[in-house]
N, C-alpha and C positions, 0 to 999 in steps of 0.2 A: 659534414664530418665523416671521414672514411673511417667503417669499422670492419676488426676481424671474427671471422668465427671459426672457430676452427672446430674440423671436424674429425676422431677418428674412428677407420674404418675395418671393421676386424672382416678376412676373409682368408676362404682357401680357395685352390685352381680346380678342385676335383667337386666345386659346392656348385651345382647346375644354380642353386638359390642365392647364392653370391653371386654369379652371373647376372641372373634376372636383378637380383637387386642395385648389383653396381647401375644398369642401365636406368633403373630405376630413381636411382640419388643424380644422375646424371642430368634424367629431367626435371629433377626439384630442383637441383640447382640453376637449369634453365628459368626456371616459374620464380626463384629467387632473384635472379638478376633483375627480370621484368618489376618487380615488385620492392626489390629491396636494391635499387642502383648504387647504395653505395656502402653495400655491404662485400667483405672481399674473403670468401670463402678459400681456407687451408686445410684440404684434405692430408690425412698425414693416413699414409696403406699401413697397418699392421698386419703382416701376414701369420695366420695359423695354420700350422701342419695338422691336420685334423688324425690323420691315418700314419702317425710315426713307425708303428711298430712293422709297418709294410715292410717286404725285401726290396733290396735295390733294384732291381728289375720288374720290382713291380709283381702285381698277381692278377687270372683271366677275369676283365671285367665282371661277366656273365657269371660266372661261379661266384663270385664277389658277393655279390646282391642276390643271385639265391639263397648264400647262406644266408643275409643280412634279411630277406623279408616273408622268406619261407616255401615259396612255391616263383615257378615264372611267371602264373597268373597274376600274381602281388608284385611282381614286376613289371611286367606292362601293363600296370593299372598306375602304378607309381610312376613313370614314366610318362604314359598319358597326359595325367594331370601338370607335370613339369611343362611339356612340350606345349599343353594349352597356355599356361601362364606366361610362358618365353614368350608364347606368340602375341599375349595380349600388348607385351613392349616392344617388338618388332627383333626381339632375339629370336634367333636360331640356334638349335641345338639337332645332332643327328647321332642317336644312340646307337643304332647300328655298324656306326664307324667305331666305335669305341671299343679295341682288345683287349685294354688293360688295364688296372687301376692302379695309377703310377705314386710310388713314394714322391712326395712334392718340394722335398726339402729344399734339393737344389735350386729350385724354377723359386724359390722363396729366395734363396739368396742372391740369386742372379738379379731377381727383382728388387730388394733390395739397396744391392750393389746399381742396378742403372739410376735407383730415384736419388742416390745419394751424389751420382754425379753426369746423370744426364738432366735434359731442362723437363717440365714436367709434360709439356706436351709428349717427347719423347719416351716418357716412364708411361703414357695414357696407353700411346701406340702401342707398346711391349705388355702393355696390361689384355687390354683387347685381345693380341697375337697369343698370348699364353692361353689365353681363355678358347682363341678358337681353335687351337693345337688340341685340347682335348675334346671339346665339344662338336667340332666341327670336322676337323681332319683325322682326326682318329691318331694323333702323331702321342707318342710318347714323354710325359713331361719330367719322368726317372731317367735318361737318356741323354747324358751331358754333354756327346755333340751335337743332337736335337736343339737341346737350348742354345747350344752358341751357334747355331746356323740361324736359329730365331731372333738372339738379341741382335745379332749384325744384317737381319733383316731391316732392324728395327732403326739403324744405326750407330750402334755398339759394337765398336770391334771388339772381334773374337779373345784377344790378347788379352783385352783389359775388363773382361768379364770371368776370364780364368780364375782368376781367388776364390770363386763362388761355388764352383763344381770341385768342393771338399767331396762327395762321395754321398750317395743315398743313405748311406749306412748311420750318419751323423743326424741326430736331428736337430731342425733349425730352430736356431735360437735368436728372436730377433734383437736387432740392437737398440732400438726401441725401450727394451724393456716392457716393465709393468704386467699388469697379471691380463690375461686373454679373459674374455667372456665365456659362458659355458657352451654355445654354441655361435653359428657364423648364419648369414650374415650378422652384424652386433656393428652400431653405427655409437657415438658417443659427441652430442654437440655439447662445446665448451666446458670439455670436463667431467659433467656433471648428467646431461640429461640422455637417457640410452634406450635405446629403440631397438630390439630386439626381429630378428625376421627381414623378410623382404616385402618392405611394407609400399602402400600406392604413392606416388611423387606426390600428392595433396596431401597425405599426413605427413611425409618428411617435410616438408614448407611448412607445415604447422609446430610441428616439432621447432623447428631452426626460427621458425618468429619467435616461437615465446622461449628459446633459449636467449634471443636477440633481448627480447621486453626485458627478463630478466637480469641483463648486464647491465642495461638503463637504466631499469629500476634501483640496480645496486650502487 
């Protein structure tokens, strides 16, 4: 008997720990298939704007995080630590490239807007590509022909992703609803059981069994 579990998944574009995490749930969900074949995993993206009150263009990365951790030493020591972690899941991340720390709202509803009407492989790819837009290219995700040059990379034309770049200045409210977690990554299987952090793919599998035991059980 085929069962669902649904998953939902709180994140921002500017969260290097939503990054690593998404890649993260990505392999549990691999270790779940192997283990739980006829179990049919519905990730539902709630996106959080972590940084609303940013300007719409954004402000310099580097000044950012100085103020936020008090010196640049506590910056490339924060940093460090990220870049080991990425590494231990085969992410990449290149902080160097990074000028800006971009308001995110839009890239939220451009996202959004593709999972609502593209197939979800297609919202995977635009997921990934946003992520590497900050992390990797240094490209700005405040920047709303930035993103539509990215979703019709993606396969979204440009046209029909316009409703979405309402303007940095808005902040995003998803259609989703319901109340965000107090910080991201923030995972929630079936409702009920929430996993906080960017935790290892063998706790999330443990997590998603015993939300699974738990449905059986009821």
């Amino acid at each position: 008997m085929n069962r669902i579990l649904t998953i939902d998944a709180y994140f921002d574009f500017i969260c290097p720990w939503c990054l690593i995490g998404n890649r993260q749930l990505q392999l549990a969900l691999e270790l779940l298939a192997e283990s739980e074949p006829h179990v049919t995993p519905q990730v539902r993206w709630r996106g959080v704007q972590l940084l609303p009150q940013l300007p719409a263009l954004g402000v310099p990365f580097g000044a950012f995080y100085r103020d936020r951790l008090g010196s640049d030493d506590n910056v490339r020591r924060r940093q460090a630590q990220v870049i080991a972690a990425a590494g231990q899941t085969g992410v990449r991340i290149d902080f160097s490239r990074i000028a800006l720390m971009p308001n995110t709202a839009d890239a939220h509803r451009l996202f959004e807007l593709a999972c609502s009407t593209g197939s979800d492989a297609q919202a995977a790819h635009l997921m990934e590509r946003l992520y590497a837009a900050h992390f990797v290219l240094g490209e700005n995700l405040g920047d709303g022909a930035q993103l539509l040059a990215i979703a019709e990379s993606c396969g979204f034309p440009a046209k029909a992703m316009l409703p979405a770049m309402q303007g940095a200045g808005r902040p995003f409210k998803p259609a989703l609803g319901g109340v965000a977690p107090g910080g991201v990554p923030h995972l929630v299987f079936d409702g009920w059981l929430s996993i906080n952090g960017a935790q290892p793919p063998a706790s999330l599998l443990s997590a998603m069994q015993l939300a699974l035991s738990a449905k059986a059980a009821a």
